[in-house]
N, C-alpha and C positions, 0 to 999 in steps of 0.2 A: 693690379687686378683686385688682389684683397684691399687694397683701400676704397675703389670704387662698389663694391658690394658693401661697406661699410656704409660709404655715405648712402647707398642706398635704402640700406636696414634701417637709418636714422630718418629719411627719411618717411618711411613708411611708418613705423612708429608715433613719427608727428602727426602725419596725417588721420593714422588709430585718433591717437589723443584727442586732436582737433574736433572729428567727426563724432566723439564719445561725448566733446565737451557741448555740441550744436546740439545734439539733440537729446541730451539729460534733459529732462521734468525737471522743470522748476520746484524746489522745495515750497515745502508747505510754511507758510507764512507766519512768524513766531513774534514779531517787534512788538507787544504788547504784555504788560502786567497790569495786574490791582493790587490795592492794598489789605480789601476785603478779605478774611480769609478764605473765603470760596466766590470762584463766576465762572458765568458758561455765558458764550453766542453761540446759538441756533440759528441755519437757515430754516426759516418756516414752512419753506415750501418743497424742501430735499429731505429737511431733519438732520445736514450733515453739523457734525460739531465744531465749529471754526476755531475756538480756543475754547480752553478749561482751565481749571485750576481747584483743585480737589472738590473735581467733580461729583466724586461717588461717595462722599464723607458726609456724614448725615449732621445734621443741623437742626433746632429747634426754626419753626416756618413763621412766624410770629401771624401777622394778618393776610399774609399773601394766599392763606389756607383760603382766604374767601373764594377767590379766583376757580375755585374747585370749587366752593359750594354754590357759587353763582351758575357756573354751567352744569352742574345738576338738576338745578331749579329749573333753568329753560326748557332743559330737556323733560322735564316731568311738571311743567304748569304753564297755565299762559299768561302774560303779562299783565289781562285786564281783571285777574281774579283776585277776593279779597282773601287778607290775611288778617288775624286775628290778633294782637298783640295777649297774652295769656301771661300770668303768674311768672308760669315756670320760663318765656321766654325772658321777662324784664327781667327776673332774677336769677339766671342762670347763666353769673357773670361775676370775677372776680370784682372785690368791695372799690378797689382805685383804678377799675377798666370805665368809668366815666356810661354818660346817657349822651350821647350825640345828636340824636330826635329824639329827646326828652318824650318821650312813649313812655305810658304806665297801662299797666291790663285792663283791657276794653278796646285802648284804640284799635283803629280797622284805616290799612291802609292798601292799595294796591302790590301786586308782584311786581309790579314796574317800581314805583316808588319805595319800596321796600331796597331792590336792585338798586336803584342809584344812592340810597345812604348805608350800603354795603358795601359798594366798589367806591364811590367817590370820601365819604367821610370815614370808612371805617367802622359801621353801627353793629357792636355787639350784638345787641339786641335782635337788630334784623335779622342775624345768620340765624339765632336763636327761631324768631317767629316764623322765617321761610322752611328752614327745617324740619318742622311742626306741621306747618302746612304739607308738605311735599309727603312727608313719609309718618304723619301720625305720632311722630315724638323725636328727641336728638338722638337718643343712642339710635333707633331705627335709620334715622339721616346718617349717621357716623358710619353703620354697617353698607350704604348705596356709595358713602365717600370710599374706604376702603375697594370694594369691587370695583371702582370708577379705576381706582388705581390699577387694578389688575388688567383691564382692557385694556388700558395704553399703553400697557406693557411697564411699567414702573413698579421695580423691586424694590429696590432700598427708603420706602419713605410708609409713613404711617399717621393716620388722623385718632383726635381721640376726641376734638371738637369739633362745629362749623366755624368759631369765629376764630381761631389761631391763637385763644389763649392758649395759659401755659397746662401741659399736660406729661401724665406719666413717661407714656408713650408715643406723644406725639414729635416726630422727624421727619426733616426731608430731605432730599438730595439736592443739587443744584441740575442734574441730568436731569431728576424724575421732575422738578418745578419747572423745566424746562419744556417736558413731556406735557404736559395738564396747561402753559400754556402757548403750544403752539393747539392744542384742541381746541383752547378756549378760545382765543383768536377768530377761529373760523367760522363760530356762531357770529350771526350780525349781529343781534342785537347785545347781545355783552359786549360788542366791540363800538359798537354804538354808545350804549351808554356807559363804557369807561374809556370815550374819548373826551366826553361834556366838559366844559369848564365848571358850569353851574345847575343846579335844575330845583325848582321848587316843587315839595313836596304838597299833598292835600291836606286840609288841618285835619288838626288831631286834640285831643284833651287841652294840651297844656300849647300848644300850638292855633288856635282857631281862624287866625288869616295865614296859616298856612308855615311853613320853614324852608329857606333854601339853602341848599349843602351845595359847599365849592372844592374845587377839586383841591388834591393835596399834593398829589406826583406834580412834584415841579420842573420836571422835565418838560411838561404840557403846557407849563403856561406862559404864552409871550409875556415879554418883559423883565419875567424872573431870572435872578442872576444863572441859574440854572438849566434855563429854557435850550430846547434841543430839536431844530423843526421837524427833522424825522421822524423826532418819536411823537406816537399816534391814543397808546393807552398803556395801560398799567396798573398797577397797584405797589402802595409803600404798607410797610410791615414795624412795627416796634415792641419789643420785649427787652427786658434786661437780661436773659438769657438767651436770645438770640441777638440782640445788637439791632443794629437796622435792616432790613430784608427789602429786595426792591426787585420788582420784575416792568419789566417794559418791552411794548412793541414798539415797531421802529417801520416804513416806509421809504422807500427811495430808489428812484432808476427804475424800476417793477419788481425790487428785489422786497422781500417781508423778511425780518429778523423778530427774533426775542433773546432779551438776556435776562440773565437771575445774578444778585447778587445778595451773597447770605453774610453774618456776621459783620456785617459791614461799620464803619465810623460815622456820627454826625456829619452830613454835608458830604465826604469824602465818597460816601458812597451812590451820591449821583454822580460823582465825576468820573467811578469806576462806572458805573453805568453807559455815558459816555462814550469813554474809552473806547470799551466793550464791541458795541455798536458803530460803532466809529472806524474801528479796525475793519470789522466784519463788511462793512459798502467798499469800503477802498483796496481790500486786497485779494476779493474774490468776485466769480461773473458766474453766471447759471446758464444753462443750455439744456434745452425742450431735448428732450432724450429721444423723442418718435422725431424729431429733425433730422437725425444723426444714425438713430442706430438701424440697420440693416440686418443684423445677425438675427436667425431665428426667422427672420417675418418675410424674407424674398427669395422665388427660386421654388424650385420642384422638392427639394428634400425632407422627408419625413421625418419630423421627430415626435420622440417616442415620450409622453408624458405619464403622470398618474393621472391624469383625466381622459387617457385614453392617446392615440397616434392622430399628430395633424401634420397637414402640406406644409410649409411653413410660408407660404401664400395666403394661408386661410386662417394665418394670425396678424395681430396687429398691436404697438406697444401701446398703453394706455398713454392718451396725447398729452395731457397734464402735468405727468411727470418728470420731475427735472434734476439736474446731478448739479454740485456746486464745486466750484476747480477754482485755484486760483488762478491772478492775472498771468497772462503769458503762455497759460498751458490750453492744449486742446484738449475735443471731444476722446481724439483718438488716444489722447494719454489718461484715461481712465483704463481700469483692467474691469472685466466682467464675470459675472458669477452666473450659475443656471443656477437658482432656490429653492426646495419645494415651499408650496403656498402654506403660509397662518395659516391656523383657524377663521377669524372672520374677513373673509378677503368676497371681493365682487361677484356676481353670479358666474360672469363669461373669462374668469380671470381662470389660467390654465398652467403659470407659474407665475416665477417670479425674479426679477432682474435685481442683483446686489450688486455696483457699482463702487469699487474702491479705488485707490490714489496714494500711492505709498504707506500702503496697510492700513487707510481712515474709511470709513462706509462715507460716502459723499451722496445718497440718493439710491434709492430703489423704484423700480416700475412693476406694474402689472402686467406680465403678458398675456395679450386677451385672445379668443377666439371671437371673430367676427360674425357678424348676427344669425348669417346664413348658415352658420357651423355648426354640426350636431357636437355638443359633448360627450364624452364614452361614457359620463353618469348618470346623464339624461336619458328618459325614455322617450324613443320613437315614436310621433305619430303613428296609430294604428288605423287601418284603412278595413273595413268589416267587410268580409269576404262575401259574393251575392251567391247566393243558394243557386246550385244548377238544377234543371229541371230538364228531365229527356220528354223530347219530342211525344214516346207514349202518354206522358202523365199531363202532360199540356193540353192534350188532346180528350182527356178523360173527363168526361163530367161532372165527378167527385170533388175533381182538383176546380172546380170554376165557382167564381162570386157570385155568379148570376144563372138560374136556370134554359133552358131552353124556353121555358113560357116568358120569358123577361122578367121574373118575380126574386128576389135577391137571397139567396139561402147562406143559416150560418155556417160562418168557417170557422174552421177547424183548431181546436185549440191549440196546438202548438204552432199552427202556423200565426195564432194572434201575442202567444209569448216570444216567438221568432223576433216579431213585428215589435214586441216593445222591448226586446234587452237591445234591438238598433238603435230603436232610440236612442236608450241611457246609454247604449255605447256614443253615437253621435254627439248627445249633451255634453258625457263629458269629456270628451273631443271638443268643441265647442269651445265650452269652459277653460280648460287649459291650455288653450292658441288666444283666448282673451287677456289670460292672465299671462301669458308668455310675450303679447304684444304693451300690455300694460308695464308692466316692470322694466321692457326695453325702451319703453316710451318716459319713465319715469328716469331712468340710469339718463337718457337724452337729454333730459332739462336739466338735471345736475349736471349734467356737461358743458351745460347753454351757458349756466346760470354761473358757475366759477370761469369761464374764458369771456364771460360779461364784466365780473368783477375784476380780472385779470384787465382786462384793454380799461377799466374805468380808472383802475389803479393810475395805467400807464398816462393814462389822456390827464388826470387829478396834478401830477406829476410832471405835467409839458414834456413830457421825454419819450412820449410813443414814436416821435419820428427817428430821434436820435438813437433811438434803442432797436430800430429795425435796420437802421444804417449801421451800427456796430455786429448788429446779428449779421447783415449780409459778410459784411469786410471778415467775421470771425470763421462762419464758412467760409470765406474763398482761403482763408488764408491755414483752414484744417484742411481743406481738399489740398493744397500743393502742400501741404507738409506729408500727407499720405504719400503724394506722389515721389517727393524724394526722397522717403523712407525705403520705396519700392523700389528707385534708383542704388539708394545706396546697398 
């Protein structure tokens, strides 16, 4: 008898063992180094960190600082506006940082062609004269670069220039250059013009049939020993005290990367670039988070937020947002967080979803309130209460517009200031269901417009079919792992 309880305990044991070992989470995906002293991959569209390597150790940023001052510029000028080449831009540049568009004060070139011998050649000068332009002077540009920093949430890094010479204080992170450029990515037209192989510029003094600048990330360009077709844009960096610095975006499958590499060797450090990127497509998969998740958004339950108590019917997650897992693992093996919301987070956004994977943030979501939904910090439409009037005073001739002879007599003044605070109540009623439909109607084409570029990526990429036939096979195959989860 005690032997058969024995093999029994052994057996049940195993079975422990076994059923611990089928549905352990796959670890998080490590076969990768550089030689750089620092890099990071970024998913671009999660934010999750796929690998690092002293990621939070600050670094001198050499020219990749452009990448920052380029999407400042778009954001505060428009492409066809002229800039002025001035003094203090040509010469407010170390004596062996070189003239790349040999610009001298007077030239006037556009904010486009300015941008393309910024991002593509590396023109001192430009960051100089765009800077000027945008904000009146460089230290003024330097103090928009700083607080640029502070919105995206990037602490450990600091600007003391636009063009990424050398400075006292000038560091950065491989996290925070990480930060600055999955932002930068997302503007088009800097993804635009630091994809260009080449672009000629307008003439200029010393230039009169014009100059064109060729790209220098050689990652981008077919043919080169270094050529990488994924990657899409970028910028390269050189200091002798920072080494070679190199950031690149990357395209593939519908997935968007960035990686940073800082301190890095001649040459070696595209091959960490590489690497980097290389890792990041093959050992992880993304999934649409409103595909998937259920919690919070279905069902009669009330939950109780700081923007007030909603059904949890009368929310919905933001559709865009995506978590990044590696291969093998499902939706349901992410664990979930309730957050309260940033600072600058969407109008109908009511919290916010943090998404981890063996203690890593892999993607966060918006959870929204649906259009129909009042918020608890919104004000009510007010509806203007109608004056009652009894039957004696309806009947009174005082109270009437018009005399008994048909002859029109004035009324009464407060019945004419009655008559107009309805109004101005009405107007601005009015006014703010205009402006409540406008802004829903604005947040709708940014909606449009990124699930546009989303399916362009996919179709650019011949993998729209392939990538919805993997999406199907990865649901069915997270639906019956819930289900013998629940079995077991």
């Amino acid at each position: 008898m005690k032997q058969k309880i024995k093999q029994l305990l052994c057996l049940l044991l195993a079975c422990q063992l076994f059923t611990g070992t089928a549905w352990a989470r796959p670890d998080w995906p490590a076969d990768t180094g550089i030689q750089a002293e620092a890099g990071i991959v970024m998913d671009a569209d999660s934010g999750a960190i796929l690998f690092g390597q002293n990621i939070h150790v600050p670094y001198p940023p050499a020219s990749i600082t452009k990448i920052l001052t380029a999407l400042i510029v778009l954001e505060h000028a428009q492409p066809d506006e002229m800039v002025t080449f001035t003094e203090t831009a040509c010469n407010s540049v170390e004596s062996d940082s070189g003239n790349k568009l040999g610009v001298v004060p007077g030239d006037t070139l556009t904010v486009e062609d300015c941008l393309y011998g910024l991002l593509l050649v590396s023109a001192n000068q430009a960051a100089n004269a765009l800077a000027e332009h945008v904000a009146g002077s460089i230290p003024a540009f330097v103090d928009m670069m700083n607080d640029k920093l502070a919105e995206l949430g990037c602490t450990e890094s600091h600007f003391d220039n636009p063009s990424g010479l050398n400075g006292d204080t000038q560091y950065v992170t491989a996290y925070d250059m990480a930060l600055i450029a999955q932002a930068a990515y997302q503007n088009e037209t800097l993804l635009e013009i630091s994809s260009v192989k080449n672009h000629k510029l307008a003439p200029t003094i010393n230039y009169p049939g014009g100059l064109t600048v060729n790209q220098e990330h050689r990652l981008l360009k077919e043919g080169d020993d270094f050529y990488y077709s994924p990657a899409k844009a970028g910028k390269t960096g050189y200091l002798q005290a920072a080494g070679n610095t190199l950031v690149t975006y990357a395209e593939k499958d519908g997935r968007r990367l960035v990686s940073v590499v800082l301190k890095g060797q001649p040459r070696q450090y595209f091959t960490d670039s590489t690497e980097l990127l290389s890792f990041g497509f093959r050992n992880f998969q993304n999934a649409v988070i409103a595909d998937y998740e259920s919690r919070y958004v279905t069902g009669d339950e009330i939950i109780n937020l700081d923007r007030g108590s909603f059904q949890a019917s009368d929310l919905m997650v933001d559709p865009e947002s995506v978590i990044t897992l590696p291969l093998g693992s499902t939706f349901s093996d992410a664990e979930l967080s309730l957050d309260p919301l940033p600072k600058n987070h969407p109008d109908r956004a009511v919290a916010l979803f943090t998404y981890t994977y063996n203690d890593r943030v892999i993607g966060t979501a918006y959870l929204m309130a649906k259009d129909s939904v009042l918020i608890g910090d919104e004000e009510p439409e007010t509806v203007p209460e109608e004056t009652e009037v009894s039957e004696t005073e309806e009947a009174t001739p005082s109270n009437l517009s018009g005399s008994s002879k048909g002859g029109l007599t004035p009324a009464a003044p407060g019945i004419i200031m009655k008559g107009v605070g309805i109004v101005l109540v009405l107007g601005l009623i009015a006014a703010a269901a205009a402006w409540i439909v406008y802004r829903r109607r604005k947040e709708a084409e940014a909606l449009a417009r990124r699930r546009e570029a989303r399916r362009k990526r996919l179709i650019q990429s011949g993998e729209e079919e392939e990538f919805e036939r993997l999406l199907a096979e990865w649901k069915a195959r997270d639906a019956a792992s819930g289900k013998n989860k629940k079995k077991k």
